[in-house]
C-alpha positions, 0 to 999 in steps of 0.5 A: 241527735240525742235521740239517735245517739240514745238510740246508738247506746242502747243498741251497743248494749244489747249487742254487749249483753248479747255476747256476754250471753253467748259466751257463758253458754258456749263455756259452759256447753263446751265443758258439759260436752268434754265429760261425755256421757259419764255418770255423776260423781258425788253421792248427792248427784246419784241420788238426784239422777235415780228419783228422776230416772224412777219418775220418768220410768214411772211417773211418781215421786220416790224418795226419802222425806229427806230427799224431798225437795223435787225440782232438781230431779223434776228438772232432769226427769224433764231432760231424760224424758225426751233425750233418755238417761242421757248425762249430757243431755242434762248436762248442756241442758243445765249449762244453756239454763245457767248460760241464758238466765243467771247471766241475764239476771245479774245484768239486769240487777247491775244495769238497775241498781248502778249503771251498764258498765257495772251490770256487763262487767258482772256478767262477765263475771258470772258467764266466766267463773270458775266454780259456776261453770263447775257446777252447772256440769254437777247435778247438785241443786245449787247450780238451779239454786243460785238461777232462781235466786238471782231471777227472784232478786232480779224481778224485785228490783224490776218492781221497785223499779216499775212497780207493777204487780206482775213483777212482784207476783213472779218474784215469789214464784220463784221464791217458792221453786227457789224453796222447793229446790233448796228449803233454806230459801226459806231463810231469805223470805222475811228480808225479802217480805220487809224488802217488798214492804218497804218499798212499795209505794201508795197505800196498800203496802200490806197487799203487796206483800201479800201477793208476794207471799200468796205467790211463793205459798201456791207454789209450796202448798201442794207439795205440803199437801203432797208430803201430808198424804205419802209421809202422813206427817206435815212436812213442808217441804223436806226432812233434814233440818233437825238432822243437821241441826243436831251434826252441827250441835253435839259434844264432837262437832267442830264447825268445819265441813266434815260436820255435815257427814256425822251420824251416831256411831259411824267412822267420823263420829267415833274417830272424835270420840276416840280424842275425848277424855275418858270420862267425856268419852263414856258419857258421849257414847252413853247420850248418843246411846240413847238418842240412836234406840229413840230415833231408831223406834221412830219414823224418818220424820219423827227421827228429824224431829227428835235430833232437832230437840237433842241439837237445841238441848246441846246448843241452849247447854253450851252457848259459848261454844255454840257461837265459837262453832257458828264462828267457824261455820262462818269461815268454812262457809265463805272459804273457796275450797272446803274439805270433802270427805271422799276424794276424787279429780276435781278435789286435786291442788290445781282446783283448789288453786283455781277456787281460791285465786277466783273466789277471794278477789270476789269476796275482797271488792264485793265486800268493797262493794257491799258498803258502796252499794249500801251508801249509794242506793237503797233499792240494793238492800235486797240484795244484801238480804239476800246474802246475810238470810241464807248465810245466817241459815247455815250458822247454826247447822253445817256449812261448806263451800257447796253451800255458798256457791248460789251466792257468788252471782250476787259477790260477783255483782257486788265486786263489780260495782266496785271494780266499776267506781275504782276505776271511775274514780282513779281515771275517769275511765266509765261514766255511771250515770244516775242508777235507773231506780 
């Protein structure tokens, strides 16, 4: 009889899970559908579609070493491949993408570290939230972004789990791709690397830790490898670091959104000189001067690296001010809607409603969530370091809301397992049962 009953339960769950699946591809197809075949929006979303266009038509890689983080364009390049330069094709291919594997992925890490109900509520959560479906219709790689880091977190806790190697070695798979479609992955690996360490079991910790690392760098390497040989300088992955060090590390940065589009001498920098002081203007304009004739006798690498020193200059110069723009970076980061330079239909009032009556509940119950989950069970450390790794990369640089999207899976995880013991506790309503670690 509890054999048939085991049986029974775990049959109902697959069925639940099963719907949840179907519901988040079917919302976010039938969203991909309703805009057509019309061309992308943002600035970022243009540049992806024309690399992955030229390699279709092509087969080499052209881009910026800016623009060198390959897998949202490989991705497309893949779609536009078989069904043409077809937006919606990309479209509910990256719908079905996110519909299957982000859902799958926190119902895998919810029913690991606390129970079913809180796993299925979380995919729920995921397969219905606004700004995901959103940005599973936006070519921008945080939509892939926020699936690979949830397969890796998801594959973690599947290991910890079982602890089988295969687990751990396609953990830092992912990692690496995670990397190669956003670089500051990057800033999760030494959580993640003391996560794996911590929790392996026997005597060859430091083995295990090394097949994570060996995995994630066999993915990255040949695209170094890559980048040595078109760009004739080491470059990881991608430029951009130094660039937006410096934006958000000058005399006119301010620690919101709009950091991220300074340039020297353009519309928004000069807008913020204009408010300096007329002694602080003149020695503004005279800095900056200097730093435009140095980076424009350098190439785009050497650029990068050049504004990475005069960011660390200003930021080493003015500590204080530097921890109240972090400050500020921090709230425009976990804000629901952050301010866009250009204007169009989805930036209206009615989306920004939208963001914030879904977004703030999340964050309120994760934050409730962060402390049960830190108190009951251990193995959800990594999701934790997750979190505080990419949101302490963008402290010292710029942040938006953009930005912090690949994390709402994880928020929405957390607020579960909150939501879930609530309601354990103000009625006896779910059973949790042990977590299956």
């Amino acid at each position: 009889m509890k054999s048939e009953t085991f049986i029974t339960a775990s049959s109902r769950f697959h069925l639940w899970w099963l719907g949840v699946v179907a519901v988040a591809v079917f919302v976010r197809v039938v969203y991909a559908w309703s805009l057509g075949n019309q061309a992308p929006t943002w600035a970022d979303e243009h540049v992806h579609d024309e690399i992955a266009w030229k390699l279709v038509q092509t087969g080499c890689y052209e881009s910026s070493a800016y623009r060198a983080t390959p897998f949202v364009p490989g991705c497309m390049a893949a779609v536009y491949a078989v069904f043409g330069h077809d937006y919606r094709a990309a479209r509910i291919c990256q719908g079905i993408t996110g519909g299957v594997l982000l859902v799958l992925s926190i119902v895998g890490i919810g029913s690991i570290l606390f129970n079913r109900t809180t796993g299925l509520l979380a995919g729920i959560g995921v397969a219905l939230y606004p700004q995901l479906i959103y940005l599973s219709g936006l070519f921008y790689a945080e939509h892939m972004f926020a699936v690979l880091l949830s397969m890796m977190v998801f594959c973690l806790v599947r290991w910890q789990q079982v602890q089988q190697n295969a687990w751990l070695v396609v953990g830092g798979v992912l990692l690496g791709l995670s990397a190669l479609c956003r670089p500051v992955a990057l800033g999760v690996a030494p959580f993640v690397l003391a996560y794996v360490g911590w929790k392996a079991t026997g005597a060859r910790r430091r083995l295990k830790v090394l097949f994570f690392l060996l995995a994630a760098g066999a993915v990255v390497l040949p695209w170094t490898v890559r980048n040595a040989m078109v760009f004739r300088h080491f470059v990881l992955i991608s430029t951009g670091s130094g660039l937006h060090l410096w934006r958000g590390n000058n005399e006119v940065s301010q620690g919101d959104a709009d950091d991220r589009h300074l340039i020297p001498f353009g519309d928004l920098w000069k807008e913020r000189v204009a408010c300096l002081g007329t002694v602080e203007r003149e020695k503004v304009i005279k800095c900056v001067e200097k730093l435009q004739a140095e980076v424009g006798q350098l190439d785009e690498v050497e650029g990068d690296h050049r504004f990475a020193a005069e960011g660390r200059r200003w930021l080493i110069a003015h500590p204080q001010e530097f921890l109240k723009q972090s400050y500020r970076r921090l709230i425009t980061l976990y804000s629901a809607f952050s301010r866009t330079l250009s204007k169009n239909e989805t930036t209206n009032a009615r989306n920004r409603l939208i963001a914030a009556a879904s977004f703030y509940p999340v964050l309120g119950f994760g934050l409730i969530g962060v402390v049960l989950a830190w108190r009951r069970t251990r193995a959800s450390w990594v999701v934790h370091g997750v979190i505080v790794g990419l949101t302490l990369v963008y402290l010292p640089m710029t942040a938006c809301t953009r930005f912090r999207m690949p994390l709402d899976s994880l928020w929405i995880l957390l607020a579960s397992a909150s939501v879930v013991e609530m309601l354990r506790w103000v009625g006896g309503v779910f059973d949790l049962g042990k977590p299956s670690h």
